[in-house]
C-alpha positions as CSV (number, residue, x, y, z in Angstrom):
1,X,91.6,62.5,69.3
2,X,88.3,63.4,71.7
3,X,87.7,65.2,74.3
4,X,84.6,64.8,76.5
5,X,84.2,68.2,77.9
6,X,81.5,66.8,80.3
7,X,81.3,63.5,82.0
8,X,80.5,62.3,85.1
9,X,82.9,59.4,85.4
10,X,83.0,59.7,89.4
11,X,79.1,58.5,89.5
12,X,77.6,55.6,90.9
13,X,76.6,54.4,88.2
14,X,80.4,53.5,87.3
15,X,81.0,51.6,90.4
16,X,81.4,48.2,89.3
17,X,83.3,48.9,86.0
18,X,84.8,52.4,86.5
19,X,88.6,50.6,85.5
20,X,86.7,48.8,82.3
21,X,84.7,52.1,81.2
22,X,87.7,54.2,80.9
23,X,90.1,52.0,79.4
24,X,86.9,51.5,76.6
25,X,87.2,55.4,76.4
26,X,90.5,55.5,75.8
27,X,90.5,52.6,72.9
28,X,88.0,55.3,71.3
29,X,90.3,57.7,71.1
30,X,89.4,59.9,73.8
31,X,92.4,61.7,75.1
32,X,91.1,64.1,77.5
33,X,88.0,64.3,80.0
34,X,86.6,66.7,82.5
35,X,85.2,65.0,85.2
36,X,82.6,68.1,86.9
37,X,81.4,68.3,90.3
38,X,77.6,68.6,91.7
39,X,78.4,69.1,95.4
40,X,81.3,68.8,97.7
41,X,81.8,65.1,97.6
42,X,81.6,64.8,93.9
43,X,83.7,67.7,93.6
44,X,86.2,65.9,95.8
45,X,86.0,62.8,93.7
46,X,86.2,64.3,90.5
47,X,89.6,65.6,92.1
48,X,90.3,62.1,93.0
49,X,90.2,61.0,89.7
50,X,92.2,63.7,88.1
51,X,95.2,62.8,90.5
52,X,95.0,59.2,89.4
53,X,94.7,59.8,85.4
54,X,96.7,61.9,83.3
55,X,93.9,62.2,80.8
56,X,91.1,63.6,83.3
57,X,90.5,67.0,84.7
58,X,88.4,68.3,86.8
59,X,85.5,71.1,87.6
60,X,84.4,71.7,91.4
61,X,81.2,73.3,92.3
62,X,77.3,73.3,93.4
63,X,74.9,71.9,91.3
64,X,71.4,74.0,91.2
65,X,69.8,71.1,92.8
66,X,71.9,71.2,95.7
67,X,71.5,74.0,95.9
68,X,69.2,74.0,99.3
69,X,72.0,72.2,101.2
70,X,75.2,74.0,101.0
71,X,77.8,73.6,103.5
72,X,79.4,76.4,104.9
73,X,82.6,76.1,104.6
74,X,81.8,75.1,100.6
75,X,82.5,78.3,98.5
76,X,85.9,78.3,100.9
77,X,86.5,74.4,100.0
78,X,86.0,75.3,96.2
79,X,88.7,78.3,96.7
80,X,91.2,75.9,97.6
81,X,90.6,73.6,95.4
82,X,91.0,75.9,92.3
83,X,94.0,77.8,94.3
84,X,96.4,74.5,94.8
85,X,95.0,72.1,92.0
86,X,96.4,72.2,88.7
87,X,94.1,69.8,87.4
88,X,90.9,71.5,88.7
89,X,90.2,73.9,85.8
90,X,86.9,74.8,86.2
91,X,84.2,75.9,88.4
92,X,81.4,73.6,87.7
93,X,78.3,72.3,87.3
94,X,77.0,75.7,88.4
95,X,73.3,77.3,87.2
96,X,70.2,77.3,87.2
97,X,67.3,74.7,86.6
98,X,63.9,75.4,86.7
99,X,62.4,72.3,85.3
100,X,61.1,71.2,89.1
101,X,60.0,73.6,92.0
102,X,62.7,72.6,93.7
103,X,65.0,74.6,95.3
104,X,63.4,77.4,94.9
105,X,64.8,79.6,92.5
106,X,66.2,82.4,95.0
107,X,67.9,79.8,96.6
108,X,69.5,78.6,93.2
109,X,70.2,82.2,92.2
110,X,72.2,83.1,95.3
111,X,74.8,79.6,95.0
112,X,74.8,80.6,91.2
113,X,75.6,84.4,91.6
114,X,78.3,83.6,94.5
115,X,80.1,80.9,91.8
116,X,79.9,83.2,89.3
117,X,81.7,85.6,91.5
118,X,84.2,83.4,92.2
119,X,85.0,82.3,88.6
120,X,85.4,86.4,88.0
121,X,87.3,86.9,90.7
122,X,90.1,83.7,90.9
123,X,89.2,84.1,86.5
124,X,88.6,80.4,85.8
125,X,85.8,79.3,83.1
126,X,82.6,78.4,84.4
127,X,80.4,75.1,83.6
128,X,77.0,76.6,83.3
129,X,74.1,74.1,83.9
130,X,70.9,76.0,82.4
131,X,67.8,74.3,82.0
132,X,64.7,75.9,81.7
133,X,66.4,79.4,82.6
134,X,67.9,80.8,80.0
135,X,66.7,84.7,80.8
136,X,67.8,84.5,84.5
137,X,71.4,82.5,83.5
138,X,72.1,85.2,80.9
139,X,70.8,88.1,83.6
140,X,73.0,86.9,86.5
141,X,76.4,86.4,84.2
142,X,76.1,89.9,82.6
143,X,75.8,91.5,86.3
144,X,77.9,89.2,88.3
145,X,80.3,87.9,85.8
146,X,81.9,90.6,84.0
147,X,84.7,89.2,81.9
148,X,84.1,85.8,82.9
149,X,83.9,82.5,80.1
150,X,83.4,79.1,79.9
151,X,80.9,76.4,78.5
152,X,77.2,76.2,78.1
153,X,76.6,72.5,78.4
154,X,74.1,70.5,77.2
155,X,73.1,73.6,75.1
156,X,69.6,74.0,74.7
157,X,69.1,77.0,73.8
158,X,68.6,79.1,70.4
159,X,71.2,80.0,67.6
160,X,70.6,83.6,68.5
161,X,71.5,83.1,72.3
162,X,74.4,80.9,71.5
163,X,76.1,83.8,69.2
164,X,75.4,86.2,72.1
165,X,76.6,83.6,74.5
166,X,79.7,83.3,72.1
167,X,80.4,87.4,72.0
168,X,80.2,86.9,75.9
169,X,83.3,84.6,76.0
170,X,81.3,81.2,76.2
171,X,81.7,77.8,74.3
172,X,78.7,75.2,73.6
173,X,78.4,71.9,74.6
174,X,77.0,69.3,72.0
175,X,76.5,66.1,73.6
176,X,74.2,63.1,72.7
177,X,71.0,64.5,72.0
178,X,72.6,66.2,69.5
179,X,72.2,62.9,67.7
180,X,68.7,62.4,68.6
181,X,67.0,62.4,65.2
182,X,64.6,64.5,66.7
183,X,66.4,67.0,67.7
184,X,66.1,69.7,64.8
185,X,67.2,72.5,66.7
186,X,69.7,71.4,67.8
187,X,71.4,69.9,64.6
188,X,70.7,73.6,62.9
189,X,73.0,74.9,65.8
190,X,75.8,72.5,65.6
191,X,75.6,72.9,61.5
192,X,75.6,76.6,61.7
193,X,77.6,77.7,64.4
194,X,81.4,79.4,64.6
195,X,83.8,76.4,64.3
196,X,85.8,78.0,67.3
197,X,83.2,77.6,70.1
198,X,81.9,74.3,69.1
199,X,83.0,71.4,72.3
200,X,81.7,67.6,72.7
201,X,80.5,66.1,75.4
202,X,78.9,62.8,76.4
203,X,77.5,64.1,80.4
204,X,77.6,60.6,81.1
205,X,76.2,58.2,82.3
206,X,72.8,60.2,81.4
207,X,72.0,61.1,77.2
208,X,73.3,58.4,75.7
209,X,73.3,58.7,71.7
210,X,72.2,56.2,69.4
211,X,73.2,53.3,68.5
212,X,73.4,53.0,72.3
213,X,70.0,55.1,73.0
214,X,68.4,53.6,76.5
215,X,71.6,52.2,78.0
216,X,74.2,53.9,80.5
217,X,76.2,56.3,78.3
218,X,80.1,56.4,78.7
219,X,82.7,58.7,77.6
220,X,83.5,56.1,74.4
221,X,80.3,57.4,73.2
222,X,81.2,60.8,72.4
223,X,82.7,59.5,69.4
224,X,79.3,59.4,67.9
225,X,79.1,63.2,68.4
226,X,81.8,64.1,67.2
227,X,80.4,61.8,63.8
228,X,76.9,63.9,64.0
229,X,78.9,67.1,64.1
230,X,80.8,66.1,61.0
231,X,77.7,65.0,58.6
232,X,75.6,68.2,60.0
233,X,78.5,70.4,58.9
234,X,79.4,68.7,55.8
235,X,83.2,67.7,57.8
236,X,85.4,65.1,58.0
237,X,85.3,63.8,61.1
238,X,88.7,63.4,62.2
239,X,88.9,67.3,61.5
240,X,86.3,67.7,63.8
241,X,87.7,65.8,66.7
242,X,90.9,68.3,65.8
243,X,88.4,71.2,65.9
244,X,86.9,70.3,69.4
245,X,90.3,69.2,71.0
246,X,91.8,72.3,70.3
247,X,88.3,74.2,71.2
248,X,88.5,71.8,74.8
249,X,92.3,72.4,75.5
250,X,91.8,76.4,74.9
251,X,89.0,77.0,77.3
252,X,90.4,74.9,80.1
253,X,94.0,76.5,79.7
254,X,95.2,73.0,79.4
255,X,98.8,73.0,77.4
């Protein structure tokens, strides 16, 4: 009983066993997936893929790195595809990322702000990318996104930004660094924070958890996040994967 809330089933680095992974995924247990977008042709596959599997959903929108080379008729394509798809339930992978140079971050902020926009306006959750931009991510959803929720994946921020991220109508994504013994900040978080607003995710194929550390991740893998979760917060796990599936279903509207 899992549900990936982020995995990128649709990329490249699926090609040759696309079939293969996802019947391992569902052998795991995992029972629901959302596939997101990063431009207009992943967005479009990640469609794809929701009309041919009951268990996938999908998330349309433009990554911060493509950012710089948006078409025009994009925001319009992403409209329609939240208008007429019942299976598109998001707006997503949408942020900002500051780790490299570029795009430039007015470029990033002005794709960001019009997504944001759009989420408020057709009220749809948002998948928020935020790396390295916490202040300006927060800043742009308070101003352009009134009212507007979704998931902060990947979470990397602090415990005191994920309860105001929380009051704000957002969930937070755990995915496999979550399990990185390292990651002590992290593991606080998940230990510590409201059971309600707590989702898994893989974001496969990249952050694959141990035992599996250094090979392609895959949406069977969230299984071990789901196990992290459960020792951090003293859980059994299959009360976890209840937790999260209910947490998954509820932000994505999905009966």
């Amino acid at each position: 009983m899992l549900f990936d809330t982020h995995c990128h089933i649709n990329d490249e680095a699926f090609a040759e066993d696309r079939q293969e992974m996802l019947e391992r995924a569902f052998a795991a247990g995992v029972e629901y997936m959302l596939c997101p977008g990063t431009n207009l042709e992943t967005s479009a596959s990640a469609v794809q893929l929701a009309h041919e599997y009951t268990q996938v959903y999908a998330a349309v929108g433009i990554h911060p790195e493509d950012a710089a080379s948006v078409p025009a008729e994009a925001f319009s394509q992403i409209r329609r595809w939240i208008v007429e798809e019942p299976k598109v339930v998001a707006i997503g992978e949408v942020g900002l990322d500051y780790h490299w140079p570029e795009p430039v971050r007015q470029v990033q902020q002005e794709v960001f702000i019009e997504q944001v926009e759009l989420a408020a306006e057709l009220d749809v959750p948002l998948v928020i990318h935020d790396r390295e931009a916490h202040g300006d991510v927060v800043d742009i959803l308070r101003r352009y996104g009134k009212g507007c929720r979704g998931i902060f994946h990947c979470y990397s921020g602090s415990f005191e930004m994920a309860k105001e991220l929380i009051k704000m109508g957002f969930y937070i994504g755990f995915g496999g660094t979550t399990v990185f013994p390292k990651s002590h900040k992290l593991k606080d978080i998940a230990a510590r924070l409201q059971a309600d607003r707590i989702l898994l995710e893989t974001d496969c194929p990249y952050l694959t958890p141990p035992p599996y550390r250094g090979k392609r991740n895959e949406p069977a893998y969230v299984r071990f996040v789901a196990k992290e979760i459960a020792r951090l917060r003293g859980r059994d796990e299959e009360a976890v994967q209840q937790m999260t599936m209910e947490n998954g279903k509820r932000i994505f509207s999905i009966p």
